[in-house]
Every structure is written in structure tokens, then in C-alpha cells.
C-alpha positions in Angstrom: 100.6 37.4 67.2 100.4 39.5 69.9 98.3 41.6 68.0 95.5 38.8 67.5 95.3 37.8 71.0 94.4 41.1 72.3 92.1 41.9 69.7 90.8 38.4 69.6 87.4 39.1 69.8 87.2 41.7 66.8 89.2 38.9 64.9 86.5 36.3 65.3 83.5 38.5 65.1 84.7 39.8 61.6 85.2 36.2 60.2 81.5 35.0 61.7 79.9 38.5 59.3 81.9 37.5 56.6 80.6 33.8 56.6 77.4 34.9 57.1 77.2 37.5 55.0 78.1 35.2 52.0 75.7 32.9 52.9 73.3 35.8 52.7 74.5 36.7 49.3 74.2 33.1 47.9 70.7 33.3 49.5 69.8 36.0 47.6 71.3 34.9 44.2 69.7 31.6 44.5 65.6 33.6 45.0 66.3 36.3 42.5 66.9 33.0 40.2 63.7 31.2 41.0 61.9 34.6 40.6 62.7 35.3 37.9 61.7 32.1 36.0 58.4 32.1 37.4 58.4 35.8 35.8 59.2 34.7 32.5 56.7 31.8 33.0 53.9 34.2 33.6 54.3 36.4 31.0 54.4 33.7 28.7 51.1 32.5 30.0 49.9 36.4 29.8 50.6 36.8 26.5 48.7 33.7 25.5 45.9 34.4 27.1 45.6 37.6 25.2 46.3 36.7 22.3 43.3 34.2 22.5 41.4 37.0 23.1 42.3 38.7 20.4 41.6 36.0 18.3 39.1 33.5 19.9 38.4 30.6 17.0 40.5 29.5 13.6 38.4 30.9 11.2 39.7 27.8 8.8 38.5 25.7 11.1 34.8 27.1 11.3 34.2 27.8 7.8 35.0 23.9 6.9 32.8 22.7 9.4 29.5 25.5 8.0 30.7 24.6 4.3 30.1 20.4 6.1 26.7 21.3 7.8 25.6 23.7 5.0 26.3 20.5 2.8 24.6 17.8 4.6 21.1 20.5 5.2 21.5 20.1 1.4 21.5 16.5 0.6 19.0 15.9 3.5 16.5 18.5 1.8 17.1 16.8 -1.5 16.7 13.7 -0.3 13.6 15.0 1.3 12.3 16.2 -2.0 13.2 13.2 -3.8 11.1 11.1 -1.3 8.1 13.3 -1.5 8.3 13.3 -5.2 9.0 9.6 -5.9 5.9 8.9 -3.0 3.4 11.1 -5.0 4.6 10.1 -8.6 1.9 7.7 -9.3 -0.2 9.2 -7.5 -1.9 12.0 -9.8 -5.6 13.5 -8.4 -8.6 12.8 -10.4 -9.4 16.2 -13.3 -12.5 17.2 -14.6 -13.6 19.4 -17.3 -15.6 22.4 -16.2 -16.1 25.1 -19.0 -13.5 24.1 -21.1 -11.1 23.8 -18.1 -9.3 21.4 -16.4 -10.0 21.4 -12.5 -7.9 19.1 -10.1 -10.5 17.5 -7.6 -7.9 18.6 -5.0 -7.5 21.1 -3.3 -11.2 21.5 -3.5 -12.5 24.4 -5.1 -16.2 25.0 -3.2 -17.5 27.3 -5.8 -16.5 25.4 -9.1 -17.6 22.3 -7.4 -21.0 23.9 -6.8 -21.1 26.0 -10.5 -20.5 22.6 -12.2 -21.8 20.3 -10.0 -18.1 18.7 -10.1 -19.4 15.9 -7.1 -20.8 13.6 -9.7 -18.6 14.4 -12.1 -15.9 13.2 -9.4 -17.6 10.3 -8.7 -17.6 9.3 -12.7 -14.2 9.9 -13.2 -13.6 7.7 -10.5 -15.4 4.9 -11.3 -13.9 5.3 -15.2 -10.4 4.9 -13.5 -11.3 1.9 -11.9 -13.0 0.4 -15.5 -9.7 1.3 -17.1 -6.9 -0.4 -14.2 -9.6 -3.6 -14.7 -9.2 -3.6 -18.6 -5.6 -3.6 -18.3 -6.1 -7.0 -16.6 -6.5 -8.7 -19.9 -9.9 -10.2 -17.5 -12.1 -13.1 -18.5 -15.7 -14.2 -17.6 -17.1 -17.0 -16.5 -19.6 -18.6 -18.6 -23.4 -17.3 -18.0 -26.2 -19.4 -17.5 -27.7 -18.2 -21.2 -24.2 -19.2 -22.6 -24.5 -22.8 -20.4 -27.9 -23.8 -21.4 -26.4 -23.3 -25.3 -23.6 -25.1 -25.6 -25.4 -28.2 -23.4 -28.6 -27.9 -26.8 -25.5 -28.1 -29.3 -24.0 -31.0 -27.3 -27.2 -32.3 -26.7 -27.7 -32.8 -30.5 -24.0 -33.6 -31.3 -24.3 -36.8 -28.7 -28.2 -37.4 -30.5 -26.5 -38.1 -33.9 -23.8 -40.2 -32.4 -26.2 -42.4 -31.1 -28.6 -42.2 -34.4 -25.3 -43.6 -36.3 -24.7 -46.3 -33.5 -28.2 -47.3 -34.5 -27.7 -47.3 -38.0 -24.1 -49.4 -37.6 -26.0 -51.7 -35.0 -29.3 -52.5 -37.7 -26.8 -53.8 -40.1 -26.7 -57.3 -38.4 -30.3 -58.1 -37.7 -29.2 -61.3 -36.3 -26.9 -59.4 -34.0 -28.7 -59.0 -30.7 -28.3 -55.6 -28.5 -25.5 -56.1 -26.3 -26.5 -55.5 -22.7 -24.3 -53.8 -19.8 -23.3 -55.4 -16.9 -24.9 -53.7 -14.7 -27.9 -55.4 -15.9 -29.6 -52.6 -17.4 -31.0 -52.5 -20.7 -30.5 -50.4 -23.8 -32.8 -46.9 -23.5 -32.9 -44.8 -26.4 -31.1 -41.3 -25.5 -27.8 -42.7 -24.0 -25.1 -42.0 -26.5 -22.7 -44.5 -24.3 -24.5 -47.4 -26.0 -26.6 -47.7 -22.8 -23.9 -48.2 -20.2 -24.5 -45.6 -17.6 -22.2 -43.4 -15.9 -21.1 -44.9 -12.6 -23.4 -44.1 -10.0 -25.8 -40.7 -9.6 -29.9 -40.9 -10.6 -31.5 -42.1 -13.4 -31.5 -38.5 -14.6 -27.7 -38.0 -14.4 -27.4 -41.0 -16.8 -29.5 -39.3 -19.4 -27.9 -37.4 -22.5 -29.3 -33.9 -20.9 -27.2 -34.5 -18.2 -24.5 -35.6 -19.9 -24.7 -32.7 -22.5 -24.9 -30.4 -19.2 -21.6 -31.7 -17.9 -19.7 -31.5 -21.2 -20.9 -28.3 -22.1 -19.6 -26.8 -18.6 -16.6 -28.2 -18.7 -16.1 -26.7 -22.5 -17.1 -23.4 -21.9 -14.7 -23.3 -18.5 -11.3 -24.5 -20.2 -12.6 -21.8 -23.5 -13.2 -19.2 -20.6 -10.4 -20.0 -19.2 -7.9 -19.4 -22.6 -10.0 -15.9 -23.1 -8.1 -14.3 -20.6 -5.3 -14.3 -18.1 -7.2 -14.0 -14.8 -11.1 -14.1 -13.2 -12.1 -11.6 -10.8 -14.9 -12.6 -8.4 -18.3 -10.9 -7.3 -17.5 -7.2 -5.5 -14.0 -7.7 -5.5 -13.3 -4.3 -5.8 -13.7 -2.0 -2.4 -15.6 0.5 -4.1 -16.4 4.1 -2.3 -18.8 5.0 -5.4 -20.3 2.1 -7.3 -22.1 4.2 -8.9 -22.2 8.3 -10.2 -23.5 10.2 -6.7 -24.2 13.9 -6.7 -24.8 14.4 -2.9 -21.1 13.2 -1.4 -18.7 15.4 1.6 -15.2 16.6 0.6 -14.2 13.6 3.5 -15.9 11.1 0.6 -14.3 12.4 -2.1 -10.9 12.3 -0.5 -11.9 8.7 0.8 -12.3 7.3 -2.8 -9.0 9.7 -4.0 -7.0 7.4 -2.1 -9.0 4.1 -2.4 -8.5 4.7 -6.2 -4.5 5.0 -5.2 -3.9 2.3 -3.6 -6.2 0.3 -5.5 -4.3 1.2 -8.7 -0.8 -0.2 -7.0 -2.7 -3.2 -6.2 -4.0 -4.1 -9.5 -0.7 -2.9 -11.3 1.5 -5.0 -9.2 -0.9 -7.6 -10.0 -0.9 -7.1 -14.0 3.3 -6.8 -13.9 3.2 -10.1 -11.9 1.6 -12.1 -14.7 3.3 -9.9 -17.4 6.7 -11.3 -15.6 6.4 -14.7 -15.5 4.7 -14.7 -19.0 7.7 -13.3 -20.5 10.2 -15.8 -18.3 8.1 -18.6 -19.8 9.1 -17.2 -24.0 8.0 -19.0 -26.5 7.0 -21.8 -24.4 3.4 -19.8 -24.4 2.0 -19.2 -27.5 -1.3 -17.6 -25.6 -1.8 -15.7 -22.6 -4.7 -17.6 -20.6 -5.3 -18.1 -17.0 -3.6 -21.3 -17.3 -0.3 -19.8 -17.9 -0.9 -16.7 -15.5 0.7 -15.9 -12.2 -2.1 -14.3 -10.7 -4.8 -16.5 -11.5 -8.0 -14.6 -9.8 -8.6 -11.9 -8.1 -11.1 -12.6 -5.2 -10.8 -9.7 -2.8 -9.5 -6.0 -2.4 -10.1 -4.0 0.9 -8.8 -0.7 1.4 -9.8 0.4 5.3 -12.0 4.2 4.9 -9.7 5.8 7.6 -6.3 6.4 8.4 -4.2 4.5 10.6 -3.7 7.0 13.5 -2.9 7.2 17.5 -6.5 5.9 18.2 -6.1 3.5 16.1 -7.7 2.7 13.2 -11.3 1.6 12.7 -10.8 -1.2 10.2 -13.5 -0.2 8.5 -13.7 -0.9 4.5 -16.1 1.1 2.2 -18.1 -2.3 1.8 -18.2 -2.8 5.3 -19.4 0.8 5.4 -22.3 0.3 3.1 -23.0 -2.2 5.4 -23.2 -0.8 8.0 -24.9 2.4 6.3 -27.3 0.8 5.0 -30.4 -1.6 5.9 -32.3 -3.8 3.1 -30.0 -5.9 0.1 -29.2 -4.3 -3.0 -31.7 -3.9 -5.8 -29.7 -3.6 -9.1 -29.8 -6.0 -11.6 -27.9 -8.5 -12.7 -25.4 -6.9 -15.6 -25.8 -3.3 -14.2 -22.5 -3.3 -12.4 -19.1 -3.6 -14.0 -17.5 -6.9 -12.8 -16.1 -6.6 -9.2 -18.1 -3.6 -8.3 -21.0 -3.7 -5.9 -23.8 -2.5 -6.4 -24.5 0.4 -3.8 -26.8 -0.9 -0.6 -30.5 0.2 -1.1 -33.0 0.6 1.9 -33.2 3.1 5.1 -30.3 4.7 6.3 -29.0 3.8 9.4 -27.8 6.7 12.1 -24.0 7.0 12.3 -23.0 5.3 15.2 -19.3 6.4 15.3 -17.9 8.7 17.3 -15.0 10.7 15.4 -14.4 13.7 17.8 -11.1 14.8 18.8 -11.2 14.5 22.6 -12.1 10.7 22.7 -9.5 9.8 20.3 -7.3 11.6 22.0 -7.9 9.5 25.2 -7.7 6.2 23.6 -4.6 6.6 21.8 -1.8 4.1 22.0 1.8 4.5 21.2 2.9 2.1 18.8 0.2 0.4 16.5 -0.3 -3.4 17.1 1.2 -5.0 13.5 4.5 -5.7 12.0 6.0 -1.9 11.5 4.3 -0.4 14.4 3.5 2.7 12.4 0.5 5.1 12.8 -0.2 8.3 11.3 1.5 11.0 12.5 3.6 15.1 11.3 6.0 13.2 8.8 3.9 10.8 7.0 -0.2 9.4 6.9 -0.8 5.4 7.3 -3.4 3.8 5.1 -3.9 -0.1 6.0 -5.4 -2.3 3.3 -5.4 -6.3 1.8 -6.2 -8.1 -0.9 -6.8 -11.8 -1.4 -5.6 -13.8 -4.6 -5.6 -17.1 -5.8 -2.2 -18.1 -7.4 0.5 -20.6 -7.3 2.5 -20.1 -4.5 5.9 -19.9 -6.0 5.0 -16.6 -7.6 4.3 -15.3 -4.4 7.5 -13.5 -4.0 7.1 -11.8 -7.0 4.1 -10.5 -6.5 5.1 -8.8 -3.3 8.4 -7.4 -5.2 6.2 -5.9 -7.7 4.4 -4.1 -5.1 6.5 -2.6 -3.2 8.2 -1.5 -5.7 5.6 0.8 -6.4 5.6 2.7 -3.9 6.5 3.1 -0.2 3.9 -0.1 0.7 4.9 -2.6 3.9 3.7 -6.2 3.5 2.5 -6.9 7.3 1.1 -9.9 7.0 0.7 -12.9 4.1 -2.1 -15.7 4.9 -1.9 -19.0 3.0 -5.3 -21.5 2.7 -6.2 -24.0 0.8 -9.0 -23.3 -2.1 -12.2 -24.3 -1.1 -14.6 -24.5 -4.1 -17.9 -25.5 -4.6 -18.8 -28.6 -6.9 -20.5 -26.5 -9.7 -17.5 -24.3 -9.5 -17.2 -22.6 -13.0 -13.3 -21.6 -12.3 -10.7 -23.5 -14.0 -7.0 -22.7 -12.7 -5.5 -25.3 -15.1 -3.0 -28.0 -13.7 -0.9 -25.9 -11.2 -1.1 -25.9 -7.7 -3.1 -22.7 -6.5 -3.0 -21.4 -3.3 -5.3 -18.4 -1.5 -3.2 -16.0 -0.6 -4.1 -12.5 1.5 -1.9 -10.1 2.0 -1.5 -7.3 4.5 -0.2 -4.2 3.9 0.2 -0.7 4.6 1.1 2.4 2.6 3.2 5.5 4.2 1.4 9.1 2.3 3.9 11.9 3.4 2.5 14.6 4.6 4.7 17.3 2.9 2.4 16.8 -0.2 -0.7 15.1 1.1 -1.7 17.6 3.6 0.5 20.3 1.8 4.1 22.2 3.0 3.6 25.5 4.5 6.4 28.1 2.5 7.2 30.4 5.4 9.0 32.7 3.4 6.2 33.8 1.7 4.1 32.7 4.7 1.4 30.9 2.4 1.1 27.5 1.3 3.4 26.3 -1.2 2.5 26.5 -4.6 4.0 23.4 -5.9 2.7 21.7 -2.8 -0.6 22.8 -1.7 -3.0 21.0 0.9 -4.4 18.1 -1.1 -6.5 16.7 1.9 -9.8 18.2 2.9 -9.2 20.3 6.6 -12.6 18.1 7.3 -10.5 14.9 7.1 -8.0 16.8 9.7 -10.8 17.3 12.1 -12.8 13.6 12.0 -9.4 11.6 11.7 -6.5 13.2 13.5 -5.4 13.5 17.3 -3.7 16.5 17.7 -0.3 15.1 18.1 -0.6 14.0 15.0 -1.1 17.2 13.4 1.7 20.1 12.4 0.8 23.4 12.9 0.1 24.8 10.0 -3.0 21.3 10.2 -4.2 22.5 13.6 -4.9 26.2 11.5 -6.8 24.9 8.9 -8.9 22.8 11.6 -9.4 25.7 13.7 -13.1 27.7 12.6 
């Protein structure tokens, strides 16, 4: 006791180290602790990190997703091809023979066309192809004047005898008296009616000509009429060559290559029309006529000369063109020209008036075209704008329009419905249904990949199966350049 109050000092100054020296050592435990977690954290996250860099992607991963991209590149350049081939499948260029040969009009050839003088054959071939899309119409005629003036003489002497044996029958009775009409007028030899006149019209309208005139048109029209399943009117056809030329431009030729294709779709959906509701009918028609028919006549077809492109198009037709071309009326005669073809315009030819450079089109360009798709030429596809007018009932208008877009990649932009307005001395004869004029508006989408040709660049030439159908001077009149793929602006450069 004594001991620890005279060393008190030393007593108390031990026990304060201790204390504090434990709390020193817990200290100490407790860091080393955190430390050392935060260690171990670390070099977790270190070796992660370089194990990514070892090994950067899951090379399952990527070869699934190029095996998925190298697949759909695939179908989309099938589907590609398939769309170029089903948009050019009825769509064959015009051959000619040269020396034994078969030349395609397109691409053209300069020095076969010049050996063989292969521009008028062009233009015969294409005229021939029109003949034959017109005979697969199954068309009729309407009744010449020669054929008129025939059958009104045989009627003329058929209603003469009648009215000889009224004569004979009426001398029987001597006390009988001649009957007169009511209208006060008496008996004249010549009237088969037994003298009672048509109501109203001229003395000469009342005579037996007359008479034998009316009966006679209105024979031959319902005759016509079962010789046939449909009439097609004056020009009707939107010819580039009405007849063989020798002197024509590659852009000509290529003009009436595509008038004759979209033509063709015209007419066909036309003939498949009729073909259709003839064979819904069965055996309740025992004779294809025009009284039966869906498509009843064919009044108009108009195929515009230029494309559709970002200057718009000019709406021009290759009848308006003649037109236009041409000053003084045609000069053919009557018979010369196939049925719906014009004859060509005769007279001085005008100076061109249009301006088809580059640069102005260029400046008057628009984005979107003014119509129902919007569409205008441009890299991917070509825009051709055309119509045609037919008179028809107007139920069957719905199949008509099926049957031509079917045919092809065609837009119907516009239908027009009118009343038919014909003269009095009309010689058509629709039958008993009610017809309707109908014009349709449409477009058709060429693709490019075939029209102006597809450009192989691993050969670096133009592909063999796909070679550049359209002339480069059709390029160079009808394009803007942003319009035009590369490989176009080559062939336009000199």
C-alpha cells in the first residue's frame, strides 16, 4: 500500500499506456480490415478488366448476328431480283432479222442499224405488234356507207313487194273503197304502211327510201354489233409510227418501245376483262358480241412521250406531238390505216419549240409530283404516265382495273365517270346495259436496274444479263441529274 502511494505516479502513468495502447491496437486491427477488402475488391476488378482485354467480344454472339445480316442482304437481293424480273417479264424488246440474225432493237447497235437499215424495219415491227394486240380484241366494224346504201336497196324492194301484195289483197273488193288515215292524208303509192305516215318529220322521211334507210341502219348496227365483242373508235390508238419511217432518233425508237408496252398491258387487261365476265355468264351466252362484252368500246388510249421526272412531265402524247409537229391535215385515204391508227400529219414542219436541256429542268424541279402517288422518275425506278378512255357498264369497272394492275407494277391515279354523249346517226349499238365513259389514269413504275441497265462492278462493265436498254440520248433530253446514278451520268458524259 505503501508501495503504491509513493510510486503513485508511475502506477497511473502505466495504466493510461496500457489503455491507450489497446486502443491503438484495436485501431489498427479495425484499418488493416477495411484495407484489405478494398484490396481484394480491386483486384477483382483488375482481373476483369484484363480479361476483357484479352478477350474483347463473344465470338457466338457476333457470328449469329453476320450469319442474320448476311441472311437478310440475301433475301433483299432476291427480292430485288424477283422485282426486276417480274417488272420486265412482259415486257420483251422488239427483234428484227438482219442477215439471218436476230437483233434486239435494244441496246442499239449503230452499225447494224445502219448495215440493215434496221430503223424501218423497227418501225414495221412495231406497228405489226400493235395489228396483232388489236386482233386479239375479237374487234368489230361499224357498217360503211357502201354496206348502208345496200342493205337500205334490199329493204327498199322487200317493203316495194309488201306494198305490191297489199295492192293485190286491197283490188279484191272493188266495192271496197281505200281507207284513209286520220291525219287526213291520202293513200300515195310507195308507202308500205298502207299510207299512214310516220309521226311527224318531212314529206321525205315518210317515203319508203327513208324508211328503208332507217331499217337498214338499224340492221346492220345490231348484225355489227353480234360480229364482235367490242368497237374501237377513229385514232384510238396513241401511235409513235403510224406508218414504216426510215429517218427516226434512237430517243423515237425507245419512245414507241415503251408506247408499245404499256399499250400492250392496256389492251390485254382490256381483252381479260371481257374474257372474265364472258365466262362468269356460262352457258347463258351462246355468242360473244358486244352486247354481252365488258368492255364495250374502246374510244381512247394516250401514252405521254416523256417520262415523269423532277421537272415534271410535259404531258405530251405522240398525237399531240404530231400535232404540234406538224402544220396542214392528214392526206391518207380513207382504208389506208388500220382501225385506231392515225394517219401520220402531212404539211411543213414546225420548229421544235421545247426546251429539253439539263440546266432549266434542273431549276424547275419540284419534289413530289402533283397526283395520287406522288411519284416521279428517279435512281430506283422511271415513271411513265398514261390514260385510256372506255365505254362500259360500270359494274365491271373494278375488274377492269384488277386486270390491270395485275399486269404489272401500274397505279390507277385517277378514274373519270360521264355520261355517253352520241350523236343521232350514231352507228354504235351497246345493247340494253347501262354504259358509262369511263377514263382512267394511271402510271407505270420501269426499274431502272434493267431499263437503264445494272452496272457489274466486279467485272467493272455492264452486266451482261442486264445491259442498258435505254438510249444515253434519252438520259440527256429527259433526266435532271438527281435523277440519274452514276454509272447514267457516264454514258451522258461526251
Amino acid at each position: 500500500m505503501r508501495f503504491l502511494q509513493e510510486n503513485i505516479f508511475l502506477v497511473v502513468l502505466i495504466v493510461v499506456v496500457v489503455v491507450i495502447g489497446g486502443i491503438l491496437m484495436v485501431m489498427s486491427l479495425s484499418a488493416a480490415g477495411d484495407v484489405a477488402d478494398k484490396i481484394a475488391r480491386r483486384s477483382e476488378l483488375s482481373s476483369r478488366l484484363q480479361r476483357l482485354q484479352t478477350a474483347r467480344v463473344n465470338r457466338e454472339v457476333v457470328n449469329a448476328e453476320r450469319v442474320r445480316v448476311e441472311a437478310v442482304r440475301a433475301g433483299a437481293e432476291e427480292v430485288a431480283r424477283a422485282s426486276v424480273e417480274w417488272n420486265r417479264r412482259n415486257y420483251p424488246v422488239i427483234t428484227m432479222s438482219a442477215n439471218n440474225d436476230l437483233v434486239p432493237a435494244f441496246p442499239i447497235d449503230p452499225e447494224k442499224y445502219k448495215q440493215y437499215g434496221l430503223n424501218y424495219v423497227f418501225t414495221q415491227k412495231y406497228i405489226a405488234a400493235m395489228q396483232k394486240l388489236l386482233a386479239e380484241l375479237k374487234l368489230t366494224r361499224l357498217p360503211t356507207q357502201e354496206e348502208l346504201e345496200d342493205e337500205a336497196v334490199q329493204w327498199q324492194r322487200k317493203l316495194e313487194r309488201i306494198h305490191e301484195r297489199r295492192q293485190r289483197l286491197s283490188t279484191k273488193d272493188k266495192d271496197r273503197e281505200t281507207p284513209q288515215p286520220k291525219t287526213g292524208i291520202p293513200t300515195e303509192p310507195g308507202r308500205p304502211w298502207g299510207g299512214r305516215p310516220p309521226t311527224g318529220g318531212s314529206d321525205k322521211e315518210q317515203s319508203s327510201t327513208f324508211r328503208a334507210q332507217q331499217i337498214a341502219t338499224t340492221t346492220l348496227k345490231v348484225r355489227k354489233a353480234h360480229q364482235g365483242l367490242m368497237y374501237l373508235s377513229d385514232n384510238a390508238l396513241d401511235m409513235v409510227f403510224p406508218i414504216p419511217m426510215a429517218n427516226t432518233t434512237p430517243s423515237q425508237l425507245w419512245r414507241a418501245q415503251v408506247n408499245l408496252w404499256v399499250t400492250s398491258d392496256i389492251l390485254v387487261a382490256i381483252g381479260q376483262t371481257n374474257q372474265q365476265v364472258l365466262r362468269s355468264a356460262g352457258a347463258e351466252i351462246k355468242k360473244e358480241t358486244v352486247l354481252n362484252a365488258a368492255v364495250k368500246r374502246l374510244v381512247k388510249i394516250d401514252v405521254e412521250d416523256d417520262y415523269f421526272t423532277t421537272g415534271g412531265g410535259t404531258g405530251e402524247t405522240s398525237s399531240v406531238r404530231k400535232a404540234r409537229d406538224y402544220e396542214g391535215g392528214a392526206t391518207m385515204p380513207p382504208g389506208a390505216m388500220p382501225p385506231g391508227m392515225a394517219p401520220p400529219g402531212a404539211g411543213r414542219k414546225k420548229a421544235p419549240q421545247r426546251n429539253t436541256t439539263r440546266k432549266d429542268r434542273q431549276q424547275t424541279q419540284t419534289v413530289l409530283a402533283d397526283n395520287l402517288s406522288q411519284r416521279v422518275s428517279c435512281k430506283e425506278y422511271d415513271v411513265v404516265h398514261y390514260s385510256f378512255t372506255v365505254i362500259m357498264p360500270a359494274k365491271y369497272l373494278s375488274i377492269l382495273q384488277t386486270n390491270l394492275l395485275r399486269r404489272n407494277y401500274h397505279t390507277v391515279l385517277e378514274v373519270e365517270l360521264s355520261r355517253v354523249e352520241e350523236p343521232a346517226d350514231s352507228l354504235y349499238y351497246y345493247g340494253t346495259d347501262s354504259v358509262m365513259q369511263v377514263r382512267i389514269k394511271g402510271e407505270l413504275l420501269l426499274l431502272a436496274a434493267w431499263e437503264r441497265g445494272t452496272w457489274d462492278r466486279d467485272t467493272n462493265s455492264w452486266s451482261q444479263a442486264f445491259p442498258p436498254l435505254m438510249p444515253a440520248a434519252v438520259l440527256e433530253e429527259q433526266f435532271s441529274e438527281s435523277a440519274l446514278r452514276q454509272e447514267d451520268l457516264k454514258r451522258t458524259q461526251p
